[in-house]
Structure formats: C-alpha cells, structure tokens
N, C-alpha and C positions, 0 to 999 in steps of 0.2 A: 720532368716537366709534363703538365696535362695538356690533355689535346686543347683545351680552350686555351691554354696557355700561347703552346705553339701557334694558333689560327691567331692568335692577338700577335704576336712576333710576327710572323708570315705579314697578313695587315699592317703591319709599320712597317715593315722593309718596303711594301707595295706602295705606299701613300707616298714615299720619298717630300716628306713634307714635316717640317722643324718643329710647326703649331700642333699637326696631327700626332709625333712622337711625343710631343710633351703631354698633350690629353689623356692618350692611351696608357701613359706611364701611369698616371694619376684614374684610369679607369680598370673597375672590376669586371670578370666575367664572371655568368654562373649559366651550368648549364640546370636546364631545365627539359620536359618532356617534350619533344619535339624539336628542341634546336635550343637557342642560345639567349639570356640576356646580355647586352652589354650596356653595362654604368658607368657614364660618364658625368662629371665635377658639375653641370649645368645646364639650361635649356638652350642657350647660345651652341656647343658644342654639340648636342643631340641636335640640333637644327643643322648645325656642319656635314655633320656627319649621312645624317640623313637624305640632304636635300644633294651634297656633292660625289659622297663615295657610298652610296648603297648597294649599287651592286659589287662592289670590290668588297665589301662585308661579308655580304653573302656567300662570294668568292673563297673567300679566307676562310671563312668557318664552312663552307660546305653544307649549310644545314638555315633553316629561317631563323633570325637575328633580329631580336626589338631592342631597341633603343631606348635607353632611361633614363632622364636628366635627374643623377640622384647628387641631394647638394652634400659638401661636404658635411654638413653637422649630422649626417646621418651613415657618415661609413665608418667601418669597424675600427679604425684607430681612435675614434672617439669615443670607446661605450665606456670609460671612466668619467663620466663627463662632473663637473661643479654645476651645481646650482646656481640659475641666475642672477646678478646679482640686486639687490634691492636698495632702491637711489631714492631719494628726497620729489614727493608728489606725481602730479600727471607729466610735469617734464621726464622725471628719472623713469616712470611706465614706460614714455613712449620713447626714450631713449633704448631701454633693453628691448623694444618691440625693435624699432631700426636695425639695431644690432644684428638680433635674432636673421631678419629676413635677409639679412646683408648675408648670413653666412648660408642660406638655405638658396641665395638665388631667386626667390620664388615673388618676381617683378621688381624688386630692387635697383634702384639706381646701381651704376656702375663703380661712381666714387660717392662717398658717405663721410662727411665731415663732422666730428665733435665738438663743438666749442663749449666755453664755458671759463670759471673763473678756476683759482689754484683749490684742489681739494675737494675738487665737486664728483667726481667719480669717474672722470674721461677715463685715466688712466685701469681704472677695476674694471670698466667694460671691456676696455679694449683686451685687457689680458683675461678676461674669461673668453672672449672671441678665439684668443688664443690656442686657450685649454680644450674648448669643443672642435674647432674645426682641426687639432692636431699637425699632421703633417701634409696637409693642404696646404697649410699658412706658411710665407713668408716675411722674416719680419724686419725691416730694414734696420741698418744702425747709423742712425743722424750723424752721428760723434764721427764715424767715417768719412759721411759724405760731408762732415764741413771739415772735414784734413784735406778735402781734395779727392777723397776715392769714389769709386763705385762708376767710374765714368764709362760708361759701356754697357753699362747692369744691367739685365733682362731677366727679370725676375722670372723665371720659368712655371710656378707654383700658380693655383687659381685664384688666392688672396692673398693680398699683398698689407701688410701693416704696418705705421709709423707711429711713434709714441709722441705726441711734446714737439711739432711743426714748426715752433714758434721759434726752436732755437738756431733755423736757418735764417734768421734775421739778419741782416746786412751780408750773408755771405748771399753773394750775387753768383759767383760762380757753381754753389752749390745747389742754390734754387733752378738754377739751368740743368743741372744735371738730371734735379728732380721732376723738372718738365718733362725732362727725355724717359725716364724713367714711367711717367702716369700715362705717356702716351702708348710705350710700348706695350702697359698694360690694357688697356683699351684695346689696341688693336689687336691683340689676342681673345676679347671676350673675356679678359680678365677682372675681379674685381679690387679696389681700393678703398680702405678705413684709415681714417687720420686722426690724429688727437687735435687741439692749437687750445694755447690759453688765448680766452679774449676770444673777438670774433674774427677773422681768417681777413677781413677789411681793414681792422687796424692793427694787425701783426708783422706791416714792416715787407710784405712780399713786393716781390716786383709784380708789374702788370701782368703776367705772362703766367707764374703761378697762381697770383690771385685771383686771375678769370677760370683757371682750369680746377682750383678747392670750392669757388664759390658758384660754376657753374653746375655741381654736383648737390648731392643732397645736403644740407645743412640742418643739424640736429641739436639741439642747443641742452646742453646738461648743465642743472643749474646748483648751487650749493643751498645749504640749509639756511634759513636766516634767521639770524639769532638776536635777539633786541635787549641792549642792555636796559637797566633800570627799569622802572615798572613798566609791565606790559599794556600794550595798546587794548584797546575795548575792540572785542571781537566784533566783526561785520554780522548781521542778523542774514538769516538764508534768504529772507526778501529780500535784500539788498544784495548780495550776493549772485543770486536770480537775474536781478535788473542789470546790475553791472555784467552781464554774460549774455544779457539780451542785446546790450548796447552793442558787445563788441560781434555777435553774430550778424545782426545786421549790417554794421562797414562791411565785414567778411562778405557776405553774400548780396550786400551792394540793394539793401531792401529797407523801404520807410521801418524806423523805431518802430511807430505807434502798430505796425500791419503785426507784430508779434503777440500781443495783448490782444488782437483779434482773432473771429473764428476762420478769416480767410483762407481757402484751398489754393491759393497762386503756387504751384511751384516752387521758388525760392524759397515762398517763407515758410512754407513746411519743412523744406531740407532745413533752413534754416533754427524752425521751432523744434525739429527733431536732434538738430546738434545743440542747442541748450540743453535738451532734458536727459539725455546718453551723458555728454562732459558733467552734467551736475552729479545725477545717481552715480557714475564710474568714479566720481571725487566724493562721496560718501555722504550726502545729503539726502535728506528723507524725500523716498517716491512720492507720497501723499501728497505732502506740501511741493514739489517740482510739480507733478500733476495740476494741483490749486492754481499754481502762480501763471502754469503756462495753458490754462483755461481746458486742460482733459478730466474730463469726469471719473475716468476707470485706470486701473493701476497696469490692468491688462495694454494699456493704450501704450504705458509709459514702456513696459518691456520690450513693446514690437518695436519704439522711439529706440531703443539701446540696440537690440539684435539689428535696424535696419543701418545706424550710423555703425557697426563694428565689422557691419559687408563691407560699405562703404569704406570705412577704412585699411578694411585689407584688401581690397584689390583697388584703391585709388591714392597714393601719396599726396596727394595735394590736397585731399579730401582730410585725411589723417592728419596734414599739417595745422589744417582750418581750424579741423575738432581740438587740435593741441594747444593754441592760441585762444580759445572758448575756454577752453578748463583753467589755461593760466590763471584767470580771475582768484580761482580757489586758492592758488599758492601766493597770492601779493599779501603781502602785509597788513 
C-alpha cells in the first residue's frame, strides 16, 4: 500500500464517521510536489471535508492537502466513455446538457427528473449517464422495490438511478420506500436521476413522492413528431421569430410590443437576447434573427448567444426560460 494510501486509511479510521468512509472510498489521492491532492465525488463533499476535518487531513497525511471537488464523469473508471447521446431538437440538447452537469456536480440540482412520452430517449440518456460516470452510479431495481424490498436501502454510491418511476404506480408501500430512499440520498449530499413516462403529476404517485420528484429539477424529453398524410406548410422564420418573441415576453413578464423596440430596460434585453441565442442555436439564419430583432451587426448577435450560454450555465432557471423560447422551433 502507498503512503497516500495509508494517510487515506489512517483518515477514515480517525473521522469515525459512515458519510466520511463512504466518500473517501469513492475519493482518489495523488501526491504531488509538496504534499497531497485529494479528490473527492463533489463540491458538497470538498466543502465537508474542508470546512469540518482540515486539520485531521493534514494530520493523516503529514504534509499540505488540497482538496478537489472532481465529479465523477471525470475519474479513471470512465475513460471508455460513449458519445453523448443525440435526442430530437432543443428539448433533446438541453436534456443531454442536464444530464451532463447532473453527473459533473458542477451547480446541478440534487434530484433531476426526465419525463416524457414512450420512446423519446429517457431511457438512452439515462443509461449513458450510466456508462460515463461508471462505478460512481447506483442503479436501483423498481422490480424489487415493488416485490416489497430494498426497505432499508442506503444507497452508499454518489449517483443514484432509476429507470421507468412510473411503474411504482398504485404500489403505495413502495413509493414509501422510495421516499426513504431520495431522502437518505439528500442527506448525504448525494445526487438523484429519474426516468417517469408522462409527467411525474400525472403518474399515479402519492403526495409525498410527487412533492419530493417534482420539487427537484424537471427536464422534459420529448419524442419526434411525425405527421401522417400530407405534410403541414412550414412556419416562415418571421413567424417563427414572432411566435418566440411572444413566448419571451410572458417569460420575462415584459410588454410584447417593448421587443420590436430599441429599449435598453433590462428585461427586455435579457429577454431580446434569449430570442436571438434560442433562434441561431435552433438553426435559423443570424442575418434575418438580427433583422427581425432590430440589430444591425451579426457581431451583435454572437455576444446575444455567448451572453444567454453564461447564462445558462451558471443559472438553471435561466436555462429552463431559454428551453421554453426555443420550443417554438420544435411544434409542429
């Protein structure tokens, strides 16, 4: 055994703590010149670790110890990893974007829900989630817990996953279990991904699961649609435009007409900059977004996309707005 090894053993004997041996199992050391990294599953954990046992780190290893909150899709049991997988429009993007950060930690909700209809790709996200984050991931089996088992279960692992939620349906004793189950994962800093056909409101839960799936992130994956008999006469990108100016504005709670103006307010720039990011990132021409949304310069429209895709990564709700703006692109 190496010395990082042992000061990692020494350290869990010393913590005499359930949460701390299960992190450290699932964290790597390296040394380095000077002293020590240690990588741990997430920033929850590195915050643990940091703010409670620093000096008992230092202790253990003998030498200076920095702390890394590295997410699982990036430690060494995943370097075989699959290619992401590629879903139907701006829902199936911003589905594999959810995905992605659920497993990287990196400001992610703690539960993350899929819904969607039969065949829309819940299930290929979830199992590439699988494939990358390796043996980080736990993966529950439904089929158990509606025979009555798993009554206890602590999932130990830092991701926790379930395929197809929907088919705890009328089993009441097992949606109980699985209460117990999303809480002990919580309170470890742990996180959770769910599949559910349909949306997690009308799948039959009791009150008690369906406050705790739907007070979490909801990510809605949607199928292809496919129109029998002749096809509909496509929307003109003017149209298309207008219809995404409509829905930015409910979004951001700002007069219509203020979008077709040159007003500086606040709002309606966030909100004029999430029309022209959702249209260019859904494949419509810059020149004409620019025209429709009164910018002269195409340079204008770039800093519009770069500023809505900060935005969206370090604001979920921001992400969700812009997801709801783009739909327009995928209705019929």
């Amino acid at each position: 055994m190496s010395d990082a090894q042992e000061a990692l053993t020494r350290l869990k004997e010393s913590l005499c703590s359930k949460a701390a041996a299960v992190w450290l199992d699932a964290a790597r050391v390296e040394q380095v010149r000077g002293g020590y990294v240690l990588r741990v599953t997430g920033p929850f954990q590195k915050r643990w670790f940091e703010e409670r046992h620093g000096d008992a780190i230092q202790e253990a290893f003998g030498a200076p110890v920095r702390i890394v909150a590295d997410g699982p899709a990036r430690r060494k049991e995943t370097r075989h990893r699959r290619a992401a997988p590629r879903l139907n429009g701006p829902a199936g993007e911003f589905a594999v974007r959810m995905v992605r950060a659920f497993l990287e930690g990196d400001g992610a909700a703690s539960c993350v829900v899929l819904y969607g209809p039969p065949r829309a790709g819940k299930s290929v996200l979830l199992d590439w989630a699988c494939s990358r984050a390796g043996a980080a991931i736990f993966r529950l089996d439904l089929e158990r817990l509606r025979r009555g088992g798993s009554r206890g279960l602590v999932p130990r692992k830092p991701l926790v996953v379930a395929d197809g939620l929907e088919q705890l349906s009328g089993r009441q004793q097992a949606q109980r279990t699985l209460c117990m189950i999303l809480d002990a994962v919580q309170d470890r800093g742990h996180r959770f991904l769910g599949t559910v056909e349909g949306h997690p409101a009308q799948a039959g839960f009791l009150p008690a699961l369906g406050n705790r799936l739907m007070g979490g992130l909801l990510v809605p994956v949607e199928a292809e649609i496919v129109v029998k008999g002749a096809p509909a006469a496509p929307q003109t990108d003017d149209a298309l435009l207008a219809a995404m100016k409509d829905v930015a504005a409910r979004l951001f709670q700002v007069e219509r007409e203020l979008l077709d103006s040159a007003t500086k307010r606040r709002a309606v720039v966030a909100a004029r900059r999430t029309v022209i990011a959702a249209a260019c990132r859904g494949g419509l021409d810059a020149k004409r977004v620019a025209l429709a949304c009164g910018i002269r310069s195409e340079r204008s429209v770039r800093e519009a996309c770069r500023w809505a895709d900060r935005e969206a990564a370090r604001d979920e709700a921001f992400a969700a707005t812009m997801h709801q703006v783009a739909q327009v692109l995928a209705s019929p």
